[in-house]
N, C-alpha and C positions, 0 to 999 in steps of 0.2 A: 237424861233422856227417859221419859216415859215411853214404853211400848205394853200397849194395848193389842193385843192378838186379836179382839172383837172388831176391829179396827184395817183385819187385813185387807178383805175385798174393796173397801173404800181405797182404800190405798194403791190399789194394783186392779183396776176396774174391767182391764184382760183378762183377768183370772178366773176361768168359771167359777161359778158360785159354788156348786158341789165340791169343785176341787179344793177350795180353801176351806170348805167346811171341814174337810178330811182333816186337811192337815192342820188347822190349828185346835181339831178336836187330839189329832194325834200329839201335838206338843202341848197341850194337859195334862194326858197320858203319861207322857216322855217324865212333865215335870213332879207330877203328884205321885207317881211309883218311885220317885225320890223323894219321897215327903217332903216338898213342896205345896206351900199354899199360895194362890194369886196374890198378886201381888211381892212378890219377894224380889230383892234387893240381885241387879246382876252386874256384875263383870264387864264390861267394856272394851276393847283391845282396837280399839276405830284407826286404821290405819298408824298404828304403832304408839297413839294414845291413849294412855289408861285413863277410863273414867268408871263413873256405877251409874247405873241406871233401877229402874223401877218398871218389871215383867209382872204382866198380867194379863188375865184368858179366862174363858167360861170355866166353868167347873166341867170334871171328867168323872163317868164312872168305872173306878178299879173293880168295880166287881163285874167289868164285863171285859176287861184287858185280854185275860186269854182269848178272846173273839181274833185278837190282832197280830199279826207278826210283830215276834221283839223289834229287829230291823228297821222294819217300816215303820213302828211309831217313833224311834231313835231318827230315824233317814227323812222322815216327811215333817215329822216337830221343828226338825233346823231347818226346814227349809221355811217354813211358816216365820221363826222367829229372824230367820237369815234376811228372807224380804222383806219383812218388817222393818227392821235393822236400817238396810241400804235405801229404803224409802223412808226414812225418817232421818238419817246420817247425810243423806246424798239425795234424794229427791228423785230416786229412779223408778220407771214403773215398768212393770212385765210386758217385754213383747208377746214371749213363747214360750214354752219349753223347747228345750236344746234337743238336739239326736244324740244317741251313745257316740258316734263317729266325730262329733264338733266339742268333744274334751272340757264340754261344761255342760251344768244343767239348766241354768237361766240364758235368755238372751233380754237385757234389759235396755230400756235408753233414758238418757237427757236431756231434753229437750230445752233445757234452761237456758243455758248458752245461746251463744248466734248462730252456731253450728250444731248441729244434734250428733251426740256421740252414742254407741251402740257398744253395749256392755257386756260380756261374756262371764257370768256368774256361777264358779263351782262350788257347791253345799255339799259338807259331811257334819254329820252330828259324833260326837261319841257319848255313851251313856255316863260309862264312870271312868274317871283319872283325867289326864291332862290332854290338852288338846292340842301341844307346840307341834309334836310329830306329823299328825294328821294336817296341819295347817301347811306345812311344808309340804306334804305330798301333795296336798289340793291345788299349791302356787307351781308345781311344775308340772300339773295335767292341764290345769287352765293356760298355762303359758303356751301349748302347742293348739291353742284357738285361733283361726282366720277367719279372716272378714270383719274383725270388730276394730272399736276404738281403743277400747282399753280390757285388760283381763285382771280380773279379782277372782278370791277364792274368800270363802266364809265358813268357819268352822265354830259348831253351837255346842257345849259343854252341859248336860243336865244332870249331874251330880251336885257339881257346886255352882249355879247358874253359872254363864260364862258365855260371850259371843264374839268374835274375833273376826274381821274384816278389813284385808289386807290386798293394795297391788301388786301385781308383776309385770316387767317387764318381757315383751314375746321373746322368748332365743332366736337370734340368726340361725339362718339356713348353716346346718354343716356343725352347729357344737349338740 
């Protein structure tokens, strides 16, 4: 899978344009303060199958990094490469952004299908080590999401590129 960050607004045509500027300026950021250069070779974890793909994005300037919260460039990078990811794996595109209270940060859909399904999308980046822990936390906050069709959790690794996008099943009432 090639993913092209330059690539994301086409992708996801709901997405303000500022607002993907942000963030796929932020996961440049994310990747090149890990010395990172476009184009490098990533990780794949697409629903519990490993493959590698080929990440690539404008170039970023480190010499204006402190300008940005560490956080946010770690938090808003995975989400750029996260929807990248599920629009290129899965052919979903951005309804919205989610409220803190609806236990995810995307609301995506489907439309492929005969039936259009409604996607509840939780994104965390970590910057450095492994991403298994985070990935499990992210499938039991998205799993307490209503109203959708299905709930996923995506979690983006920018040490050693890495991208991981996994379903969950919703818990019954009462476990």
């Amino acid at each position: 899978m090639e993913i092209d960050l330059k690539q994301l607004r086409e992708m996801h045509t709901r997405l303000p344009t500022d607002l993907a500027a942000v963030m796929v300026g932020r996961a440049a950021l994310a990747l090149e303060r890990n010395g990172h250069t476009s184009g490098v070779a990533v990780s794949l974890d697409l629903e519990r199958i490993l493959s590698k793909g080929l990440l690539s994005w404008p170039g970023a300037d480190l010499n204006k990094i402190h300008q940005h919260d560490h956080n946010r460039i770690t938090e808003d990078g995975a989400e750029a490469v996260a929807l990248a990811v599920a629009h290129l794996h899965r052919a979903w595109c951005v309804i919205r952004r989610m409220q803190r209270e609806e236990h995810a940060d995307w609301l995506l859909e489907d439309a492929r299908g005969v039936k259009r399904q409604i996607i509840a999308l939780e994104v965390s980046g970590v910057d450095k080590g492994n991403i298994a822990a985070r990935l499990s936390e992210k499938l039991a906050q998205v799993s307490k999401s209503t109203d959708v069709d299905q709930r996923w959790a995506s979690v983006v690794g920018f040490e050693n590129p890495v991208a991981a996008l996994h379903f969950t099943k919703r818990k019954n009432r009462g476990n």
